[in-house]
N, C-alpha and C positions, 0 to 999 in steps of 0.2 A: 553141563549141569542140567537135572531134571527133574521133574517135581519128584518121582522115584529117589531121587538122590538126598532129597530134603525128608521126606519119609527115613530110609535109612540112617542120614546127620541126623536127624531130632530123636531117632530110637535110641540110634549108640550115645547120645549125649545126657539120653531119659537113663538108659542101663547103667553107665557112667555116674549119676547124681545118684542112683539107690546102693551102691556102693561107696561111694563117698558120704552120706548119709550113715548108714550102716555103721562103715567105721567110728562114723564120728558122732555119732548118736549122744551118747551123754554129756559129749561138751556141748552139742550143740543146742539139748534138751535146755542145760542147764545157761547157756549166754542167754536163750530167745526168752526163758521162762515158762517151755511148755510142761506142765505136768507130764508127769509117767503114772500108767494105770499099773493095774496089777498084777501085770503082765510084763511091766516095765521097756511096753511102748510108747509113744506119745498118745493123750489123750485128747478126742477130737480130730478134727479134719478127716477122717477119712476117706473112702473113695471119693468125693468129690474134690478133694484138696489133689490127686494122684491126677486125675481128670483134667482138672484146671492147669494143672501143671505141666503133663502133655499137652493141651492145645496152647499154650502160651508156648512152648521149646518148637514147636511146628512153627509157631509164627514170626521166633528168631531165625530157626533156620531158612525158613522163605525169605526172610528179608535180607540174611546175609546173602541166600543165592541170587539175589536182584542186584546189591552193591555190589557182589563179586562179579557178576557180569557187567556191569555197567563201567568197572573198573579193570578189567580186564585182568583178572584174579583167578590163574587157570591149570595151575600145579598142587600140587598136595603141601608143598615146602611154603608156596607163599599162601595158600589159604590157612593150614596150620598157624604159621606169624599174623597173619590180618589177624585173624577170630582171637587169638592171643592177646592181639589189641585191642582186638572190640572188649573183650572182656575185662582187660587191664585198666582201661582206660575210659569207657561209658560205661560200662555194666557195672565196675565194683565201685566206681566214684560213685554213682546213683545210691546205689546198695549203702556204701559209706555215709552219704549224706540223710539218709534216712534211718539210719540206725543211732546217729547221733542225735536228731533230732527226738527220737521215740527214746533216747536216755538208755539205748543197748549197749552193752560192754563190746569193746572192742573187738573181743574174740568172733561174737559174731558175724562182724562184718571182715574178719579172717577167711570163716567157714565159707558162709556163702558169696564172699566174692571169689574166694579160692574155687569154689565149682563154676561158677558166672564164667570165670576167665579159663581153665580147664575145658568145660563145656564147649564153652564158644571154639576154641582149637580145636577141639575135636570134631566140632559140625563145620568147622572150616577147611581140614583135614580131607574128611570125608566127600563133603560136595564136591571139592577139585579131584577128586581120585574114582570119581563115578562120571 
């Protein structure tokens, strides 16, 4: 595994969530509460929301490729399952537990810990396969 390879995991895992977003756009407009403009995109965050978002997936996939290493995590079949778990199991708990707090409807914590745990397999996938 190589920082190259964390560049790549965090791309296909960014290309991955604008897709999954995409599809899921209106439900997920309508669980978080974001307005749609009149364009009937969301309104607000912009590039800077897109920005923050990449360097935060960079710095999942860095740290997944530190655990993977450290844990000797070196096939595409067991990184796939780890990151499946990272995501299943800290990512969408976390996700879970703050969206009940902030009084979000369940769906949303569907949406995005469905990409959280996704995601994370796919940057798990990846790093073991470069």
């Amino acid at each position: 595994m190589t920082y190259l390879s964390v560049i790549i995991a965090a791309g296909a895992a960014y290309a991955f969530g604008a897709v999954w977003y995409m599809a899921l756009a209106k439900p997920w407009m309508a669980a978080a509460g974001v307005e749609a403009g009149e364009n009937g995109r969301p309104k607000g965050g912009g590039g800077k929301a897109y920005v923050i978002s990449l360097i935060c997936i960079i710095l999942v996939a860095g740290m997944m490729r530190h655990a993977f290493t450290q844990a000797g995590i070196d096939n595409p079949a067991k990184g796939a399952l780890s990151g499946l778990g990272l995501g299943l199991f800290i990512a969408s708990p976390w996700i879970a537990t703050n969206n009940a707090f902030e009084g979000k409807p369940f769906n949303l914590t569907l949406i995005n810990g469905g990409y959280a745990t996704i995601g994370c397999a796919i940057i798990g996938a990846i790093l073991t396969a470069i």
